[in-house]
MMTF fields as JSON, N, C-alpha, C and O atoms, coordinates in Angstrom:
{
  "mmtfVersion": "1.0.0",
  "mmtfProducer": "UNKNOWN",
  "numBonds": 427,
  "numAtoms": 428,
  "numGroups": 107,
  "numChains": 1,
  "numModels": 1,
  "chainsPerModel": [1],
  "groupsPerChain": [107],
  "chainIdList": ["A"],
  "bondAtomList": [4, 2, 8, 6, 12, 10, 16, 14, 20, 18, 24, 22, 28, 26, 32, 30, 36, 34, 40, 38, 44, 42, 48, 46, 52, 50, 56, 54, 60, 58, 64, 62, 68, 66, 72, 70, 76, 74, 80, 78, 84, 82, 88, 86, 92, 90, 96, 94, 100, 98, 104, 102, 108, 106, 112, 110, 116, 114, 120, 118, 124, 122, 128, 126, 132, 130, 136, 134, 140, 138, 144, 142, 148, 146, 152, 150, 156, 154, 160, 158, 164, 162, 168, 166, 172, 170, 176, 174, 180, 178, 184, 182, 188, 186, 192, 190, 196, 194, 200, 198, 204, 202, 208, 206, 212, 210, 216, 214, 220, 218, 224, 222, 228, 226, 232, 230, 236, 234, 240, 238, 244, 242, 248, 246, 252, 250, 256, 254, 260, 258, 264, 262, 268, 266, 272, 270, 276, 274, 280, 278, 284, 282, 288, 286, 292, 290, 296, 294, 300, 298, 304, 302, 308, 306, 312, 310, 316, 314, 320, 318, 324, 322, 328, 326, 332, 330, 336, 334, 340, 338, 344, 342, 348, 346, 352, 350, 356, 354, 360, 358, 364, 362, 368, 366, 372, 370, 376, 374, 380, 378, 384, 382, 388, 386, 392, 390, 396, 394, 400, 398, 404, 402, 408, 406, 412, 410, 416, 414, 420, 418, 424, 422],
  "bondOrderList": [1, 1, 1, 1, 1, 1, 1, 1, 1, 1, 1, 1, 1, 1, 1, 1, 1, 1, 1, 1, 1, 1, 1, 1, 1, 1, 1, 1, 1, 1, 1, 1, 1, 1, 1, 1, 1, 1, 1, 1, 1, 1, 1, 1, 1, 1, 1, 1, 1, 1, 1, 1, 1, 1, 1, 1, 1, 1, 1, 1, 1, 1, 1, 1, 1, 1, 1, 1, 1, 1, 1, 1, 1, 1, 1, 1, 1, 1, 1, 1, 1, 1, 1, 1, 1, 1, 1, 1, 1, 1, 1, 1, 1, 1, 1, 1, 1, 1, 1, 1, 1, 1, 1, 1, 1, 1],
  "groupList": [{"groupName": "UNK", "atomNameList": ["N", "CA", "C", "O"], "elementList": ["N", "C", "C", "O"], "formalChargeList": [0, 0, 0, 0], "bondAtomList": [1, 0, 2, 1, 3, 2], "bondOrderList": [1, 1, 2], "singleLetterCode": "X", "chemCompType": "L-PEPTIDE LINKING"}],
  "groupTypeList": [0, 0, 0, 0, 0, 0, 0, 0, 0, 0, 0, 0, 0, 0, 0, 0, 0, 0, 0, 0, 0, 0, 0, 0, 0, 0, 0, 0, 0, 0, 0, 0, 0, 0, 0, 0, 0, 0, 0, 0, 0, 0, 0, 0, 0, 0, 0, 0, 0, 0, 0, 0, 0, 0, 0, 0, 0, 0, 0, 0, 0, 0, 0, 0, 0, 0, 0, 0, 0, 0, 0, 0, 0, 0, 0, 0, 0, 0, 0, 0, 0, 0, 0, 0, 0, 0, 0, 0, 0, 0, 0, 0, 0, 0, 0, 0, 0, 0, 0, 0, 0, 0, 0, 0, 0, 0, 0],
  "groupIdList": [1, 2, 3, 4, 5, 6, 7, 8, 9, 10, 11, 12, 13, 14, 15, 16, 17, 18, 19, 20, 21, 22, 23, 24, 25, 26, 27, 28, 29, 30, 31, 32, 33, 34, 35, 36, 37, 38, 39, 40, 41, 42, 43, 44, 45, 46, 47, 48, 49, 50, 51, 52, 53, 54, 55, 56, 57, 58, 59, 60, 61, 62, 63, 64, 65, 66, 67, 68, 69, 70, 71, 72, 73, 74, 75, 76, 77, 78, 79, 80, 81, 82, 83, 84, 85, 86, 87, 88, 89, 90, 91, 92, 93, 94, 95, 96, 97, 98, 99, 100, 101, 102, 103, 104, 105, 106, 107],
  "secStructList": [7, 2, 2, 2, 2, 2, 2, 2, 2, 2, 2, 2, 2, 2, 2, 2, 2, 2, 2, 2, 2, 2, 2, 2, 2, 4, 4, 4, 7, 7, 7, 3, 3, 3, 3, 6, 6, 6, 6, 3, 3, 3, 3, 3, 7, 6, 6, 1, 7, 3, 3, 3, 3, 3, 3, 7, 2, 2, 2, 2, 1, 1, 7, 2, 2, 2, 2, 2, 2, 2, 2, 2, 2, 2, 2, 2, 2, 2, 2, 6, 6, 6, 2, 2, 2, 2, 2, 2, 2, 2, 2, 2, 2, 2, 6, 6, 1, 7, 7, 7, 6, 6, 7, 7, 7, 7, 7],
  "xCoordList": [0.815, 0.0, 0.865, 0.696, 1.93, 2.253, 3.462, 3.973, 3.728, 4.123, 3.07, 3.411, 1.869, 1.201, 1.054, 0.8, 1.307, 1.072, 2.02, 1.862, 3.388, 4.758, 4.191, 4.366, 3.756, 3.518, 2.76, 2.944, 1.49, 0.744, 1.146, 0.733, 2.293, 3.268, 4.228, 4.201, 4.845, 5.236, 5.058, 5.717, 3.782, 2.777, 2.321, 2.163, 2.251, 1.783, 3.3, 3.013, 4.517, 5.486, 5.675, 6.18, 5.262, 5.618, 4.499, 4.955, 3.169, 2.15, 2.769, 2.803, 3.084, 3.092, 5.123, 5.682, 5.422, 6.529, 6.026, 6.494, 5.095, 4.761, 3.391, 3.023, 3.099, 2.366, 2.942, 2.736, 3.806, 5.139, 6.016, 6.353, 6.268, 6.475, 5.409, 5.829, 4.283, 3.541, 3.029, 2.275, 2.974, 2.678, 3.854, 3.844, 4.78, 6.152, 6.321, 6.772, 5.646, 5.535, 4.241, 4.499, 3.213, 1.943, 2.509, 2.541, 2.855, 3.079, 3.836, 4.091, 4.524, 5.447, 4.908, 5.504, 3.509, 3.028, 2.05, 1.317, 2.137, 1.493, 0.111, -0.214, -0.551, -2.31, -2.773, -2.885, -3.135, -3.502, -5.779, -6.555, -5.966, -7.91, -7.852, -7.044, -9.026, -9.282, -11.077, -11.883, -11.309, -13.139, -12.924, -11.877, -13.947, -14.109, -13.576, -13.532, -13.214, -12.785, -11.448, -10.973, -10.74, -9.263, -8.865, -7.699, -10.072, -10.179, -9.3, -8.621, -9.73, -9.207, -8.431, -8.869, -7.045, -6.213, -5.5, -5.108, -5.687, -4.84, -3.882, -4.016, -2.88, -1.753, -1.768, -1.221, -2.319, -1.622, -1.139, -1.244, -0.57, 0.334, -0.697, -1.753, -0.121, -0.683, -1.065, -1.787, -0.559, -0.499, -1.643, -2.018, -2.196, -3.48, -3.14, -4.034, -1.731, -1.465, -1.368, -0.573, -1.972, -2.067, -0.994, -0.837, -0.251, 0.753, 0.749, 1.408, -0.258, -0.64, -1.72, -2.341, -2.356, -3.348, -3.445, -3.029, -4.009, -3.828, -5.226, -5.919, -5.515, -7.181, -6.537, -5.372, -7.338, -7.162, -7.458, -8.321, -7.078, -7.209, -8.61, -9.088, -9.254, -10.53, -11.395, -12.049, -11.317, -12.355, -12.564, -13.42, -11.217, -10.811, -11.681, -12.08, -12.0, -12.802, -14.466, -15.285, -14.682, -15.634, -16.19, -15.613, -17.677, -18.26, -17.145, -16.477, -17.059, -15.836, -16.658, -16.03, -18.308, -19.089, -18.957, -19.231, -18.585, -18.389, -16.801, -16.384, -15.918, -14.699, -14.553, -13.8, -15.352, -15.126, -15.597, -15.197, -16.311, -16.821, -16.288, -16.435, -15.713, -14.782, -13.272, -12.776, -12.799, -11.829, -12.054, -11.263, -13.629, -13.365, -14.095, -14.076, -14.633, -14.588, -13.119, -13.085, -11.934, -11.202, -10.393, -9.655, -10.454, -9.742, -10.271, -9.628, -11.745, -12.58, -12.205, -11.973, -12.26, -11.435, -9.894, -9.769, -8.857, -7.795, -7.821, -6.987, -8.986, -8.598, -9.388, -9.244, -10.282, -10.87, -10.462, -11.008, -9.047, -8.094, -6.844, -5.939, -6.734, -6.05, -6.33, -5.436, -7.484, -7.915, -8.324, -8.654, -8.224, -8.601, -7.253, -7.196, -5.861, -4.805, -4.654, -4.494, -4.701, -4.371, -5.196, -4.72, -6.536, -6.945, -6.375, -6.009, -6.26, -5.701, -4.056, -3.8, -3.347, -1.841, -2.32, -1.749, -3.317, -3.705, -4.05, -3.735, -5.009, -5.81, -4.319, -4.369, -3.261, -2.114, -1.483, -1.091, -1.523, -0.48, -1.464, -0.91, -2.792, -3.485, -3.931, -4.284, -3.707, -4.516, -4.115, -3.143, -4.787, -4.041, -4.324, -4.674, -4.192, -4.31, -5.437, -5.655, -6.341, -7.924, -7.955, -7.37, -8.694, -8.345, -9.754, -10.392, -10.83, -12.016, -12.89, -12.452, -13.644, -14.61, -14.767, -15.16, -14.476, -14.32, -13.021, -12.657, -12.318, -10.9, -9.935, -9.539, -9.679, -8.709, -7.229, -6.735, -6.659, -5.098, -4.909, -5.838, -3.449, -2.888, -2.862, -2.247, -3.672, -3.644, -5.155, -5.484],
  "yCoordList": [-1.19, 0.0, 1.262, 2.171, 1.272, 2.393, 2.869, 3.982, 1.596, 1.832, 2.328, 2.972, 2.161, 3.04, 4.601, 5.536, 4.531, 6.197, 6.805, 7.8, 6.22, 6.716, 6.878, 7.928, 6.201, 6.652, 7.545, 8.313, 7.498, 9.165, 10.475, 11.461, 10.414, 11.14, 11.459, 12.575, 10.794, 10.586, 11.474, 12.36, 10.75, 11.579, 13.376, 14.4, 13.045, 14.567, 15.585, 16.51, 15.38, 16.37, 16.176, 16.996, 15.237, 15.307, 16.315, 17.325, 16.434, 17.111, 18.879, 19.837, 18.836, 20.222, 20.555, 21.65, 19.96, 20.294, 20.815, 21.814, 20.147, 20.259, 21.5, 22.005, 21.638, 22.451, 23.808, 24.238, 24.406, 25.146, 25.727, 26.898, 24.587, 24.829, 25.336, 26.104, 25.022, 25.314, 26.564, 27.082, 27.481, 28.259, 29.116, 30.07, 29.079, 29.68, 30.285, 31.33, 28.936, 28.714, 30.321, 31.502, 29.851, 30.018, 32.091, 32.869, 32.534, 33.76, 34.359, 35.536, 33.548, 34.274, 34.41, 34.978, 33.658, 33.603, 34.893, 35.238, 35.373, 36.893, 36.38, 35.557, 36.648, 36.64, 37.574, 38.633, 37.555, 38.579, 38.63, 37.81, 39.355, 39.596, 40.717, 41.638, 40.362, 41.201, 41.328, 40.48, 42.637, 42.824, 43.717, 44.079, 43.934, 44.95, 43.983, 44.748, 42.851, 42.467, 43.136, 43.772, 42.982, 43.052, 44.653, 45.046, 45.55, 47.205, 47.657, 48.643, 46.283, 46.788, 45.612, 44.525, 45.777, 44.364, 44.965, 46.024, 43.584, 43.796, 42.464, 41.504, 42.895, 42.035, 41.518, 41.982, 40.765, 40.285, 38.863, 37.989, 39.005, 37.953, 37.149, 37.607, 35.625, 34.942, 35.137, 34.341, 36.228, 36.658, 37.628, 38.122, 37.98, 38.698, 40.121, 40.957, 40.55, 42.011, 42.506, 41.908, 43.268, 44.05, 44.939, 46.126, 44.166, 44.797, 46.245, 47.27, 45.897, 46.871, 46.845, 45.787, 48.018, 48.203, 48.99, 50.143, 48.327, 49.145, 49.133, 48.194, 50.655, 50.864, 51.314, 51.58, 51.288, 51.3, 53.161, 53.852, 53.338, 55.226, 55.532, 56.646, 54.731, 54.927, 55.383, 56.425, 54.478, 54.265, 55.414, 55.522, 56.262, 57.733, 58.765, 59.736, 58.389, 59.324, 59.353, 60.203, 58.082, 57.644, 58.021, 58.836, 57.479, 57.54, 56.932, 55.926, 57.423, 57.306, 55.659, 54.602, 55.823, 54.597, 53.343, 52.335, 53.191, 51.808, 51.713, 50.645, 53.096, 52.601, 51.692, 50.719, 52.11, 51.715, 50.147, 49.362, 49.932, 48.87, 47.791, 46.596, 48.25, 47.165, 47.194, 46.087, 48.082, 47.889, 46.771, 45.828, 46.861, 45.828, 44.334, 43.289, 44.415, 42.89, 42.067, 40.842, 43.048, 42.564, 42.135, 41.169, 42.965, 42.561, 41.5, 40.688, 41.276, 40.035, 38.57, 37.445, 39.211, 38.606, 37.279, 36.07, 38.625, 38.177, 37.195, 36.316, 37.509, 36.803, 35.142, 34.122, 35.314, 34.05, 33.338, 32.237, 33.511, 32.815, 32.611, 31.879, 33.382, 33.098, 31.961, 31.148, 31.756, 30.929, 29.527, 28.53, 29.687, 28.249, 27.154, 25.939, 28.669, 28.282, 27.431, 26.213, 28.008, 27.824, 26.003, 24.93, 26.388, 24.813, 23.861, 22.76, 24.008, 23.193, 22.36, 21.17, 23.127, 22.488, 22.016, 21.008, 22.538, 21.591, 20.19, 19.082, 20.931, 19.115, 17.656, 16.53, 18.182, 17.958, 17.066, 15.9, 18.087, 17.926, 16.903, 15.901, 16.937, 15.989, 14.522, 13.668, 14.628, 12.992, 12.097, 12.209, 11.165, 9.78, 10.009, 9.081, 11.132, 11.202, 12.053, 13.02, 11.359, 11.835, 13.178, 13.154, 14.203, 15.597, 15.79, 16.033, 15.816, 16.418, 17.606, 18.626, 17.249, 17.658, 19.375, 19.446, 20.739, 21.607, 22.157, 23.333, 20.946, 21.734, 22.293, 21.898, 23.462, 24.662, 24.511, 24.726, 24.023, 24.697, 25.718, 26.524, 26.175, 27.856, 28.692, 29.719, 28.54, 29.746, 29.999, 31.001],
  "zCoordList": [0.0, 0.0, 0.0, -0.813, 1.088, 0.628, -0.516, -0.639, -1.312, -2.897, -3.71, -4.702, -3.494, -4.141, -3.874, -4.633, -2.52, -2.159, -2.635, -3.342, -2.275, -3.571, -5.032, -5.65, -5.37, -6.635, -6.994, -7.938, -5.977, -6.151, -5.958, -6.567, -4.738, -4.807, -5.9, -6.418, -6.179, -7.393, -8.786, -9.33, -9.087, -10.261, -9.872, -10.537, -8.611, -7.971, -8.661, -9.42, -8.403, -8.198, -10.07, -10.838, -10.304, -12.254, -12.398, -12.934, -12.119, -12.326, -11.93, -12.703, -10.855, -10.296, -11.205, -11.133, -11.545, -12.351, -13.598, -14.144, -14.031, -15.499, -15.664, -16.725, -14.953, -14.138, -14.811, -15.947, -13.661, -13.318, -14.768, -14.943, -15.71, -16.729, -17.815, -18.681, -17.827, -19.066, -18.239, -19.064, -16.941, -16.632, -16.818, -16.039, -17.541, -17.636, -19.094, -19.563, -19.662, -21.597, -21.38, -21.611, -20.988, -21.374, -21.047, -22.001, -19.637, -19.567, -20.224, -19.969, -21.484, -22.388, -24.031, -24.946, -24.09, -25.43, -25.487, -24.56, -26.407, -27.161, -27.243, -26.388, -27.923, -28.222, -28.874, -28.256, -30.086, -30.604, -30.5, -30.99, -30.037, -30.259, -31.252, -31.374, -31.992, -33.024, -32.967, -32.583, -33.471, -33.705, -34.889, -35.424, -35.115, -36.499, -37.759, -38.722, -38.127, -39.166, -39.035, -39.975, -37.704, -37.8, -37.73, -37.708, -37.699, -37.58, -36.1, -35.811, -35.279, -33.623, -33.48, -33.856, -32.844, -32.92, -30.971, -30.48, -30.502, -28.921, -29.286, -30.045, -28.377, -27.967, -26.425, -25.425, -26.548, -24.352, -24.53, -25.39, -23.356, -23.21, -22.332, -21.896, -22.11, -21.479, -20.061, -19.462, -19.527, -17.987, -18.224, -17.161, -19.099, -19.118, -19.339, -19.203, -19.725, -19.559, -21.372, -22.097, -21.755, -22.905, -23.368, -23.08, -24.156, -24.846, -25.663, -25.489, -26.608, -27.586, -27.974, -27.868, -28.578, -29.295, -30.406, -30.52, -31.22, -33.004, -33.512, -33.903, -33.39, -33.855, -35.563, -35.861, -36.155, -37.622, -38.006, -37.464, -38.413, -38.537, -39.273, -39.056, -40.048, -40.038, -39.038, -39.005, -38.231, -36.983, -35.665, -34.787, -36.046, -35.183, -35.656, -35.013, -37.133, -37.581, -37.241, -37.59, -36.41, -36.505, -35.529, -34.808, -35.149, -33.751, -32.404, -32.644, -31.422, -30.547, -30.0, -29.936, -29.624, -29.037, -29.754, -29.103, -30.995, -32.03, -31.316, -30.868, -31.278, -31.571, -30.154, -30.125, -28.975, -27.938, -27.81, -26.95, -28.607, -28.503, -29.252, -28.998, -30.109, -30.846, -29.634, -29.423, -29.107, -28.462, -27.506, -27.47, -26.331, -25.725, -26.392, -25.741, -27.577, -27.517, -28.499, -28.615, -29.164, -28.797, -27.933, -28.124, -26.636, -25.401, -25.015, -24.35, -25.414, -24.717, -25.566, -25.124, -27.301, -27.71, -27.674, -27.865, -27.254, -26.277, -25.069, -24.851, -24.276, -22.812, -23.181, -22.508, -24.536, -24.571, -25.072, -25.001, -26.036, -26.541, -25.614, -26.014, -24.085, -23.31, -22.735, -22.498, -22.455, -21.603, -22.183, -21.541, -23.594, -24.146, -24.52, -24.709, -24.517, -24.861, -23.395, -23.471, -22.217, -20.882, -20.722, -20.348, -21.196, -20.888, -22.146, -21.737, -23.249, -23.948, -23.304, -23.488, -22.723, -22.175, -20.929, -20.511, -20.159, -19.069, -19.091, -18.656, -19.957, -20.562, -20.787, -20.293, -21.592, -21.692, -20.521, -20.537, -19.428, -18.319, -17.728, -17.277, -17.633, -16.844, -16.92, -16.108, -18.68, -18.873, -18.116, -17.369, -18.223, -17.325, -15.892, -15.163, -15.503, -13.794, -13.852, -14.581, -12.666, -12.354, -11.198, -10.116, -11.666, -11.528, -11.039, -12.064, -9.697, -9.355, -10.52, -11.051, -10.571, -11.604, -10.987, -9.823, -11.719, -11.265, -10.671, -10.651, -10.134, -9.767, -10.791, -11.887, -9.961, -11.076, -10.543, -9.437, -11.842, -11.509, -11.048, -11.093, -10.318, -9.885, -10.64, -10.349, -12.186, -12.896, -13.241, -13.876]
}
């Protein structure tokens, strides 16, 4: 019995290693969100922080309420491709080992 608990142990510190790493990968990858047909473009990184933003010089000319509104559903854009990137390498790190229905990794 308790060769098995070694081994859950075990699997635990490969998990929280691998963990550790793709939370390392993931805060260094860019993200680009876009709305308007690419009119409003954000940059954030995987840590959720917004690099840049490039409104298209049209859109300055425009009603300021569209421009605003394309700004945040590219940001919304951004964080929903953050977060799908984030569960895709999880999914990764977890197969094989049984993970409570609802429990969230440290990110």
């Amino acid at each position: 019995m308790s060769n098995s608990i070694g081994d859950i142990m075990q699997q635990a510190q490969k998990m929280q290693d691998s963990v550790k790493k793709i939370q390392e990968e993931i805060e260094s990858i860019e993200i680009i969100g876009e709305s308007g047909a690419g009119l409003v473009r954000i940059i954030m990184t995987g840590k959720r922080e917004v690099r840049k933003v490039t409104i298209d010089k049209s859109l300055v000319e425009d009603d300021t309420d569209m421009l605003e509104d394309l700004v945040a559903s590219a940001m919304n854009d951004a964080v929903r491709k953050v977060n799908r990137l984030k569960k895709q390498k999880m999914e990764a790190v977890t197969a094989g080992i049984p993970v409570p229905p609802g429990f969230k990794m440290p990110f």
